[in-house]
Backbone as ProteinMPNN parsed JSONL, in Angstrom:
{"seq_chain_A": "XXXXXXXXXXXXXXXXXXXXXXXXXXXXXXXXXXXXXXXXXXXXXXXXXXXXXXXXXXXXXXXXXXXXXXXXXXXXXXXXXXXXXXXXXXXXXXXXXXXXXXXXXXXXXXXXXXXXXXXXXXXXXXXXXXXXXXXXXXXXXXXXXXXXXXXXXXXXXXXXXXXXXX", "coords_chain_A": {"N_chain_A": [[46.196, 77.063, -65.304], [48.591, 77.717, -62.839], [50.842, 76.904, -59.985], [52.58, 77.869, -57.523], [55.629, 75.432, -56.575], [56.495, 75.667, -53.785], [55.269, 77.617, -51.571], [52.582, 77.631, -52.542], [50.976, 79.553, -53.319], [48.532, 80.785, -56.094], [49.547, 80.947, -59.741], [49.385, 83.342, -62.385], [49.545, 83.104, -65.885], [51.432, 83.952, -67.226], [53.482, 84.606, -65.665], [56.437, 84.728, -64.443], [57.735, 84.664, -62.188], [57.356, 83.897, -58.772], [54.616, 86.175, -56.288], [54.514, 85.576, -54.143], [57.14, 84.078, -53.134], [58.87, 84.532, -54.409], [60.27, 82.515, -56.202], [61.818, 81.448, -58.988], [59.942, 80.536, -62.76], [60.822, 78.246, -63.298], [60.638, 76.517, -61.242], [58.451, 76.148, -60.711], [55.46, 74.088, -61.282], [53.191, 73.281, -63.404], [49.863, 73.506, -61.722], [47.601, 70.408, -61.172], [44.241, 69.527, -61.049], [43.436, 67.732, -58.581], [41.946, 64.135, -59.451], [39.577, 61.568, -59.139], [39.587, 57.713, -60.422], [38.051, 55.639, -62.473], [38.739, 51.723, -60.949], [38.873, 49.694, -62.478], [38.474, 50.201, -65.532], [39.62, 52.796, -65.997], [38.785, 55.066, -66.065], [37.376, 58.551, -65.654], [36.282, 59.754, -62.423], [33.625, 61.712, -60.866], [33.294, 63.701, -57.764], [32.431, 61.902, -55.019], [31.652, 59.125, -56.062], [29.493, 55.701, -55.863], [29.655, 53.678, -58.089], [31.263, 53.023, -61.261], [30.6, 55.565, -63.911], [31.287, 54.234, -66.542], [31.844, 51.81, -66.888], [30.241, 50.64, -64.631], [31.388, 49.495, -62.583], [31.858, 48.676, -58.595], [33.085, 51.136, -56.747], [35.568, 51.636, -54.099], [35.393, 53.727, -51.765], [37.865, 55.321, -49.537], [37.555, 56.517, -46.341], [39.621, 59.072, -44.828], [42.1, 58.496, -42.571], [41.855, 58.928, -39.207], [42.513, 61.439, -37.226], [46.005, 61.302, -34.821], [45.38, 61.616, -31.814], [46.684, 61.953, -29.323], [46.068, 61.381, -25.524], [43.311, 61.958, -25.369], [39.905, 61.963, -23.928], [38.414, 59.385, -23.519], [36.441, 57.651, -21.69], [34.827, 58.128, -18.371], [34.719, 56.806, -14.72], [32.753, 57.692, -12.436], [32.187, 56.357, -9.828], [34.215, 54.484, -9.159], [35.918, 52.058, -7.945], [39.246, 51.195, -6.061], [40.579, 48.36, -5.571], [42.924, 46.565, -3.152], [44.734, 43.769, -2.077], [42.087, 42.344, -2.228], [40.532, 43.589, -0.26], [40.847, 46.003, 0.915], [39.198, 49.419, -0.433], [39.405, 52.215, -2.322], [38.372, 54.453, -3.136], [37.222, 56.4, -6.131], [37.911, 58.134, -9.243], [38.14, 56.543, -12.431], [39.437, 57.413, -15.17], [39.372, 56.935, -18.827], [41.869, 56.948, -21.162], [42.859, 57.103, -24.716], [45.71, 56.251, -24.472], [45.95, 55.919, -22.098], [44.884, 54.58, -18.598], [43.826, 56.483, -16.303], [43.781, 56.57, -12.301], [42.105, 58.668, -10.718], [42.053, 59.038, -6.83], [40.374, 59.398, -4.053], [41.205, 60.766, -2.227], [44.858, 60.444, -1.589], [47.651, 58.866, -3.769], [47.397, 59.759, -7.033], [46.936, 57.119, -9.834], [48.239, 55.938, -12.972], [47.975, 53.7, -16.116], [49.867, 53.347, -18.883], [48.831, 52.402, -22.093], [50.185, 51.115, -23.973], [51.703, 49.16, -22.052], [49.429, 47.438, -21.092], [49.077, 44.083, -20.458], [46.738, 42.462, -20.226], [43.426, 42.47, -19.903], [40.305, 41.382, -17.923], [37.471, 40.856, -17.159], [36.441, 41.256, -13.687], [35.081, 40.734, -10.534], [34.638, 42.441, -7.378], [33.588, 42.782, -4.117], [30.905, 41.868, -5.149], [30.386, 43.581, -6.818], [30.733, 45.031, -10.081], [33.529, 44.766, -11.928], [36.605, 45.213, -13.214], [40.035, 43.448, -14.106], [43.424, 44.238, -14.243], [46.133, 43.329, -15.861], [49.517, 44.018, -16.272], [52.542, 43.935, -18.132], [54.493, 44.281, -16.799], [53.927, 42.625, -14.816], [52.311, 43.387, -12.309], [48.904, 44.157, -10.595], [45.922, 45.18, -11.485], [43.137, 45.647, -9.696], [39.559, 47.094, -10.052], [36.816, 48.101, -9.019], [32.928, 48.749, -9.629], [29.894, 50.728, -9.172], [26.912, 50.717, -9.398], [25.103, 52.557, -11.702], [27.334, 52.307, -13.131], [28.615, 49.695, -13.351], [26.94, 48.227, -14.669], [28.571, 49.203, -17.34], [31.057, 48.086, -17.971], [31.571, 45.435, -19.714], [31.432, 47.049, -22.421], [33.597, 48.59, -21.976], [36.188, 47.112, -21.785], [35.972, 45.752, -24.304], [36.594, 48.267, -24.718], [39.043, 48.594, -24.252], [40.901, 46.384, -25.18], [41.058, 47.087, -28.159], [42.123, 49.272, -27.842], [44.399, 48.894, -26.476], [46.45, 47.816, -28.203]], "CA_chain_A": [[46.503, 77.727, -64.055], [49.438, 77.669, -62.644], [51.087, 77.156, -58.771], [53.816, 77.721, -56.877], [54.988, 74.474, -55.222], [57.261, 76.189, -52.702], [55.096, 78.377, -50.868], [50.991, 77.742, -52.927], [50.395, 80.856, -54.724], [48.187, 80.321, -57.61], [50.01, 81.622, -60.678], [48.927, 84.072, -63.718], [50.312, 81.785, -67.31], [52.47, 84.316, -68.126], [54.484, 84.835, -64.275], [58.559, 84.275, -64.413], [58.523, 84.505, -60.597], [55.885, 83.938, -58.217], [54.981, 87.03, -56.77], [54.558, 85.759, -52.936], [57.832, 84.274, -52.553], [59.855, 84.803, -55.555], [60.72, 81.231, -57.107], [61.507, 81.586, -60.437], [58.696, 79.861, -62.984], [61.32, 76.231, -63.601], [60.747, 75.839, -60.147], [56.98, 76.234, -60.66], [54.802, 72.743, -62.192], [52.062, 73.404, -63.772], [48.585, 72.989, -60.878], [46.653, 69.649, -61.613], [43.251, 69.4, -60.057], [43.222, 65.93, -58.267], [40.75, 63.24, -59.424], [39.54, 59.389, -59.113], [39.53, 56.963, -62.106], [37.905, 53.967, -62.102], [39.673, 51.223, -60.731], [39.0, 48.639, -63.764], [38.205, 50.773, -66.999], [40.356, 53.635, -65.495], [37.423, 56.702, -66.479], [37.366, 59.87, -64.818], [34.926, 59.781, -61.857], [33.408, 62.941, -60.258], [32.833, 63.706, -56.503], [32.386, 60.583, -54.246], [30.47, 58.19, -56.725], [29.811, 54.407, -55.666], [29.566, 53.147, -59.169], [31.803, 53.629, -62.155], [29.166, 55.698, -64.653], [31.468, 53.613, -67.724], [31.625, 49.942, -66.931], [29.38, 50.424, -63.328], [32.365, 48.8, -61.311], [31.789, 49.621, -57.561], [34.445, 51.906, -56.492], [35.545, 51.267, -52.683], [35.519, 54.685, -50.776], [38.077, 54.76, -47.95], [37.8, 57.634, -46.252], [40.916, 59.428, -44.319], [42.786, 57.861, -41.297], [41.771, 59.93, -38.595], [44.411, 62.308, -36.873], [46.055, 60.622, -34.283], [45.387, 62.556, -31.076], [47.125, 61.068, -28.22], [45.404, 62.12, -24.611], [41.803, 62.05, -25.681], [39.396, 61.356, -22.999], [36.804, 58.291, -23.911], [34.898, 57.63, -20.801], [35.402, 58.249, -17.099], [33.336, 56.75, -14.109], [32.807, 58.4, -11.259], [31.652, 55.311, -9.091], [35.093, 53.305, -8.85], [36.784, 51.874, -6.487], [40.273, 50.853, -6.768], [40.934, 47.343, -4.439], [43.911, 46.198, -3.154], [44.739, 42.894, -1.613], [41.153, 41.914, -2.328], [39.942, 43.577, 1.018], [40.964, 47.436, 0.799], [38.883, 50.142, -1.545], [39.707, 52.833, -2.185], [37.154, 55.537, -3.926], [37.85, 57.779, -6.88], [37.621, 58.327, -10.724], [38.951, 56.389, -13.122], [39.669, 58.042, -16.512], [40.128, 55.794, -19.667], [42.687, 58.001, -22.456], [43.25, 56.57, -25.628], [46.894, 56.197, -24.646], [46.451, 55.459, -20.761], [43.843, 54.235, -17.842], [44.12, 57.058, -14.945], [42.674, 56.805, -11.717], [42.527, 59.432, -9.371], [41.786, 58.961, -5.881], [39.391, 60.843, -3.259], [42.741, 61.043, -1.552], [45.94, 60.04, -2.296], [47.904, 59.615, -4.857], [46.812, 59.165, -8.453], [48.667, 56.2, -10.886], [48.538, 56.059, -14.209], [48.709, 52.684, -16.983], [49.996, 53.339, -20.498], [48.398, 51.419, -22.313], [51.064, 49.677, -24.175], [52.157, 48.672, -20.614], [49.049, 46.157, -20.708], [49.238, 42.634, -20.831], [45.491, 41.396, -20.046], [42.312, 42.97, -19.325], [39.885, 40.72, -17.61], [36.037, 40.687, -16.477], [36.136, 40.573, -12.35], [34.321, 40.831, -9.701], [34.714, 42.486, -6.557], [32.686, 42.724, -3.379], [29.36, 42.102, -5.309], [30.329, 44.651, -7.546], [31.437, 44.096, -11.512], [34.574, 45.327, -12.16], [38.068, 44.859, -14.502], [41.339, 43.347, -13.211], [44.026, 44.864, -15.395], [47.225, 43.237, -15.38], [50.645, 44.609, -17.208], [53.794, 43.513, -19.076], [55.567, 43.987, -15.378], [53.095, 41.207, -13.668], [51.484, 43.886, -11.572], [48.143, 43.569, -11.196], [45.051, 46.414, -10.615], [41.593, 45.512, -9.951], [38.984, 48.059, -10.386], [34.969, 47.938, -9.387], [31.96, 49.631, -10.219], [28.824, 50.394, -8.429], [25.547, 51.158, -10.525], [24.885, 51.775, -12.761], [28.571, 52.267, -13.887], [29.057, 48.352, -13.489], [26.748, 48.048, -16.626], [29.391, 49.362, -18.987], [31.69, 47.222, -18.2], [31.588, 44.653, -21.039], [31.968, 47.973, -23.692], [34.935, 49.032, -21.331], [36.376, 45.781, -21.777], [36.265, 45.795, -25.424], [37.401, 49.274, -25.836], [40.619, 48.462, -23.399], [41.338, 45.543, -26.114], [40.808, 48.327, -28.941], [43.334, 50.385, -27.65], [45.806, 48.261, -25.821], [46.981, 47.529, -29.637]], "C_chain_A": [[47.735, 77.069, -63.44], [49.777, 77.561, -60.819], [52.334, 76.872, -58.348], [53.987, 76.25, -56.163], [55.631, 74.716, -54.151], [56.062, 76.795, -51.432], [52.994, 78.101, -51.231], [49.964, 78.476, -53.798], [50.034, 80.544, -55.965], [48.771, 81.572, -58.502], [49.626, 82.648, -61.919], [49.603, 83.24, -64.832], [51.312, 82.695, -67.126], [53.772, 84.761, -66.687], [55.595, 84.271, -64.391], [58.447, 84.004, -62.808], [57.152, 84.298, -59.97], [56.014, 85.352, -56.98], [54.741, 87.092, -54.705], [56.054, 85.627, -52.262], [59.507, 84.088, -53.431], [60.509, 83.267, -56.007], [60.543, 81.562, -58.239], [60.578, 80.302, -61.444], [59.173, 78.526, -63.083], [61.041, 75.956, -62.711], [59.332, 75.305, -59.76], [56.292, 75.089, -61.778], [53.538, 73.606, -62.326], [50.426, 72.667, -62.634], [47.634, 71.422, -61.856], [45.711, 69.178, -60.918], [43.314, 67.783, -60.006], [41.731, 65.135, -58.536], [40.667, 62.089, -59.552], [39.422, 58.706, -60.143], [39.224, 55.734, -61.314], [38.741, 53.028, -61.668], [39.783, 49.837, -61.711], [39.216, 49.401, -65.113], [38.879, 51.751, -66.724], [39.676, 55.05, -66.142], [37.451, 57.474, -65.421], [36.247, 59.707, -63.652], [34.941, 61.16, -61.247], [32.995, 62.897, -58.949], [32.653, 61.927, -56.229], [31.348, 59.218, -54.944], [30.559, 56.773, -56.47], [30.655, 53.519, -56.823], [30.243, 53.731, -60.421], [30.751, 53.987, -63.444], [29.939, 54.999, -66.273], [30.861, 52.338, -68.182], [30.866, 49.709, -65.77], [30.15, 49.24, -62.488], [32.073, 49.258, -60.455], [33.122, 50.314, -57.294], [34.155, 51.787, -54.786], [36.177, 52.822, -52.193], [36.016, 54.481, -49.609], [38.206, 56.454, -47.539], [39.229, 57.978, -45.41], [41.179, 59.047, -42.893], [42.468, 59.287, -40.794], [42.811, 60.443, -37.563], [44.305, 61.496, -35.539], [45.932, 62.016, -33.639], [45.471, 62.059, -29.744], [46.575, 61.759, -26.833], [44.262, 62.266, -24.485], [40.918, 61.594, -24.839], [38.554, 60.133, -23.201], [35.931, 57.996, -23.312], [35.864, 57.889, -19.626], [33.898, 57.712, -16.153], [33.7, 57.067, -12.676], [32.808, 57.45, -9.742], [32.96, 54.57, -8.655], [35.791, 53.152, -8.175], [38.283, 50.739, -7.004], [40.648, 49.691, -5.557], [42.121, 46.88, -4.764], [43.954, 44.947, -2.177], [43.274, 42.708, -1.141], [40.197, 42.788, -1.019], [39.786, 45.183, 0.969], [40.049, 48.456, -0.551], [39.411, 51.267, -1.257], [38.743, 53.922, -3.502], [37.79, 56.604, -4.407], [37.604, 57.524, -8.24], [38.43, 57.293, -11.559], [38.719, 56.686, -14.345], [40.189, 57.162, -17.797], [40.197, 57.044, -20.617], [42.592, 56.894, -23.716], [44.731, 56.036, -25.319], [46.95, 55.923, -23.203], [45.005, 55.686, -19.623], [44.747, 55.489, -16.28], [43.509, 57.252, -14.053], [42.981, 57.468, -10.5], [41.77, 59.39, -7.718], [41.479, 59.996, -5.209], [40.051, 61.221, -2.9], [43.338, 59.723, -1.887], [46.731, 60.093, -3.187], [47.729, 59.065, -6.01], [47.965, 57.884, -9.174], [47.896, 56.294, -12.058], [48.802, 54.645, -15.214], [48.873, 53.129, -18.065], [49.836, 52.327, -21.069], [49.094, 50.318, -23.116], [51.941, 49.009, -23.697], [51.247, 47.094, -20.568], [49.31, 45.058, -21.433], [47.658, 41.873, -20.931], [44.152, 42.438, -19.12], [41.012, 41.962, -19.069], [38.148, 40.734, -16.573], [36.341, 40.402, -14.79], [34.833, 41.151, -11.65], [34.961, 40.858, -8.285], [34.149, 43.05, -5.158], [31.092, 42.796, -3.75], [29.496, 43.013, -6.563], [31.047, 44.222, -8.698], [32.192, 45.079, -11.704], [35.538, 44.77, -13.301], [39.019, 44.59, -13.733], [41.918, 43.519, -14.783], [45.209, 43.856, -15.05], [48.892, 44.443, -16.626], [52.08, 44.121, -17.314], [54.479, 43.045, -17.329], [54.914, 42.922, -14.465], [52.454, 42.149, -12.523], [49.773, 43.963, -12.006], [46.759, 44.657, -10.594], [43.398, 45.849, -11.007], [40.597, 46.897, -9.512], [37.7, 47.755, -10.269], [34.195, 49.165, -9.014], [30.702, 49.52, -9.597], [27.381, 50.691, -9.727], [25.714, 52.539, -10.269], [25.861, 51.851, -13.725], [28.909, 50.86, -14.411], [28.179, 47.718, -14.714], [27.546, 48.305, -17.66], [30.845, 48.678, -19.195], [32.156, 46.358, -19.318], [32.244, 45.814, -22.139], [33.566, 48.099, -22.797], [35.737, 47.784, -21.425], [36.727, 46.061, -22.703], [36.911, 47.266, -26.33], [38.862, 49.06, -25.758], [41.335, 47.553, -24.84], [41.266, 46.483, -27.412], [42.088, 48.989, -29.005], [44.829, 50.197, -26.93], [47.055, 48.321, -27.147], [47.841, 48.727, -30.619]], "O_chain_A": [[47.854, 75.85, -63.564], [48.926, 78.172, -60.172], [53.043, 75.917, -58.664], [53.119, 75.759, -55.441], [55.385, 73.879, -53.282], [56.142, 76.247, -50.333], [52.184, 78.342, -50.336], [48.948, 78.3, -54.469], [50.797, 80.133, -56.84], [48.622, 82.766, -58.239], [49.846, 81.795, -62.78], [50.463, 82.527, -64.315], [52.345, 82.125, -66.775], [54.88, 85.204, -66.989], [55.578, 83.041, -64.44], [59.119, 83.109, -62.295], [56.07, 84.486, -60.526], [57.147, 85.703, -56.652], [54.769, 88.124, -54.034], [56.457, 86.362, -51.36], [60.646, 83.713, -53.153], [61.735, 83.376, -56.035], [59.462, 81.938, -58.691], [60.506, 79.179, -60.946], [58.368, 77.598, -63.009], [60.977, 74.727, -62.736], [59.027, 74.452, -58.927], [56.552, 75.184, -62.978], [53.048, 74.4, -61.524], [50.02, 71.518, -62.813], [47.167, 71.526, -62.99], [46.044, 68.36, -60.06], [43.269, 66.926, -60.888], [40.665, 65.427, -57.994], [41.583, 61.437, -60.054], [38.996, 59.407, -61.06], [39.639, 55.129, -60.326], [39.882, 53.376, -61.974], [40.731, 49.058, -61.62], [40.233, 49.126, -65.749], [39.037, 52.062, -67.904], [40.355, 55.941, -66.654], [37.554, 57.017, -64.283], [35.133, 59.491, -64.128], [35.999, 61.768, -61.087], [32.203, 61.974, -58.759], [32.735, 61.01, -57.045], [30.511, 58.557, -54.329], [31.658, 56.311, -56.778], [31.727, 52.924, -56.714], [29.903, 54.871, -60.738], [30.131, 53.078, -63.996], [29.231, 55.2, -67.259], [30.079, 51.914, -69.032], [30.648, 48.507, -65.62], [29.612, 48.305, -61.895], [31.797, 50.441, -60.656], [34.17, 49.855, -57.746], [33.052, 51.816, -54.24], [37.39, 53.016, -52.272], [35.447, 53.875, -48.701], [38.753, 57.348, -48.184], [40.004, 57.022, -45.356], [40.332, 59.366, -42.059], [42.617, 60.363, -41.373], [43.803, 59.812, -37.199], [43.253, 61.066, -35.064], [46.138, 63.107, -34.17], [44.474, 61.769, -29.084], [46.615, 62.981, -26.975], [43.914, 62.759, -23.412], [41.033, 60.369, -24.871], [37.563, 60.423, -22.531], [34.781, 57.929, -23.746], [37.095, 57.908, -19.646], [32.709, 57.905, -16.409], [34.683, 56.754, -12.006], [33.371, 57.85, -8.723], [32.781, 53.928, -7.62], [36.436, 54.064, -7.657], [38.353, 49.886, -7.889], [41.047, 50.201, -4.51], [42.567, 46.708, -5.899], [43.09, 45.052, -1.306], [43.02, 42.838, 0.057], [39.017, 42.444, -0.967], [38.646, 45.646, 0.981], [40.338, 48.117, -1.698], [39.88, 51.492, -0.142], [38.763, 53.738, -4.719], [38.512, 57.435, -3.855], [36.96, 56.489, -8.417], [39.614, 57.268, -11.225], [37.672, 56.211, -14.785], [41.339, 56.722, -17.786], [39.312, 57.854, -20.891], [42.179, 55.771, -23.428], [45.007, 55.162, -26.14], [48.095, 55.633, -22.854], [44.238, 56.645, -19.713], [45.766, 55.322, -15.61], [42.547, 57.997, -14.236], [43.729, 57.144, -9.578], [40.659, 59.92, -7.727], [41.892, 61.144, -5.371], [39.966, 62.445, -2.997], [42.911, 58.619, -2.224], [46.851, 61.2, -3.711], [47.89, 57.848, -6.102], [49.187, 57.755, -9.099], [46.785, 56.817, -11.973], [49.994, 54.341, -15.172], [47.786, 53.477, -18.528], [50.48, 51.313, -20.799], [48.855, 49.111, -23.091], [52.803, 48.37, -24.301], [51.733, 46.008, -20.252], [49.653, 44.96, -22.611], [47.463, 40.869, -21.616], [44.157, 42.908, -17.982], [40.534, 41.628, -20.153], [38.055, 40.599, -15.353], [36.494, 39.205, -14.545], [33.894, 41.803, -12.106], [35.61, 39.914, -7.835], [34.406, 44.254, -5.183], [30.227, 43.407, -3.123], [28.513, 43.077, -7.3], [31.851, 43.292, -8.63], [31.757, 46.231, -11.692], [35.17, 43.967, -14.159], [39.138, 45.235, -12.691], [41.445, 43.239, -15.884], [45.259, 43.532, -13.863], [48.827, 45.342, -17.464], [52.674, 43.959, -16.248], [54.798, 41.949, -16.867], [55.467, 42.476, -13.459], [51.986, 41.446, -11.628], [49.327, 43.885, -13.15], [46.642, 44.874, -9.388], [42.771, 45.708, -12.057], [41.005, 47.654, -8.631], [37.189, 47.161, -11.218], [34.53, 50.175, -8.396], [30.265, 48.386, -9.402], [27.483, 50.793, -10.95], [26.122, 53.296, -9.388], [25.635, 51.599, -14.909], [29.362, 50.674, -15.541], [28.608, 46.905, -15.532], [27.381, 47.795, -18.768], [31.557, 48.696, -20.199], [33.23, 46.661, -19.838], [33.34, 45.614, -22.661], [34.565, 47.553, -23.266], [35.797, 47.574, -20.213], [37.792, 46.678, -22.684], [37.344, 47.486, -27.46], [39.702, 49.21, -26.645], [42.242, 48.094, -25.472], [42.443, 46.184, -27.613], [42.861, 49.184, -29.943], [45.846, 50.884, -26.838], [48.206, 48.747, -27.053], [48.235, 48.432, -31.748]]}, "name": "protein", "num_of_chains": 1, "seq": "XXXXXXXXXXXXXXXXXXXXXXXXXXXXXXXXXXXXXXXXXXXXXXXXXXXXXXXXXXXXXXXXXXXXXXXXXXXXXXXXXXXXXXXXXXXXXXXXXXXXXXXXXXXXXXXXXXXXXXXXXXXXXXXXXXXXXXXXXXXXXXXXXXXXXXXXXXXXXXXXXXXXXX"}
């Protein structure tokens, strides 16, 4: 069997041209169904098999990098309060992206970190309440707390920020 590699069209043997988008057949390779070979004894393997069925080498299954998809929401908590000079809150959402921490305010106006802006994400605490102080590359510095039972996920939020700062 035969395929175009211009355009995909599987071929008939005996086709000069292909008949979707006319390449003549030199331009056309012969289709070869893709498959795995051991990685010691180099034997044919079939579908996803641990074990090579020759010499029973394991074979290491990686599966496919997943699509990058920049914007993606991961968590949001409804509870947070955004403090400023230790004393001021200010109540509203904050949204963690894969690609940036946004927190919008009950009023006001929203900001925004990209995340390969940060420099240091850090366990705080503010008025009683467990929160994150963020800082970033520019030395600015945003603390962020959490009332219940948001201020439980803290710690994961923590470790995803380090996750994705990268």
């Amino acid at each position: 069997m035969k395929q175009c590699t211009r355009c995909g069209c599987i071929l008939t043997e005996d086709a000069r041209f292909c008949p979707q988008c006319g390449s003549p057949v030199e331009a056309i390779e012969a289709y070869a169904p893709q498959y795995k070979t051991c990685t010691k004894c180099g034997a044919r393997l079939e579908g996803d098999v641990l074990f090579c069925n020759a010499c029973g080498t394991k074979q290491y299954v990686w599966g496919p990098v997943p699509f990058p998809r920049p914007g993606m929401l991961l968590m949001e908590f409804h509870t947070c309060q955004y403090v400023r000079l230790l004393v001021m809150k200010q109540p509203g959402t904050l949204s963690v992206y894969d690609d940036r921490l946004h927190f919008q305010p009950a009023s006001g106006t929203p900001h925004a970190l990209p995340m390969q802006d940060l420099a240091g994400i850090y366990s705080a605490t503010a008025g009683g309440n467990a929160g994150i102080k963020v800082t970033t590359k520019k030395g600015k510095t945003y603390l962020y707390s959490f009332s219940k039972p948001e201020e439980d996920a803290v710690p994961y939020l923590i470790g995803l920020l380090m996750n994705y700062k990268y």
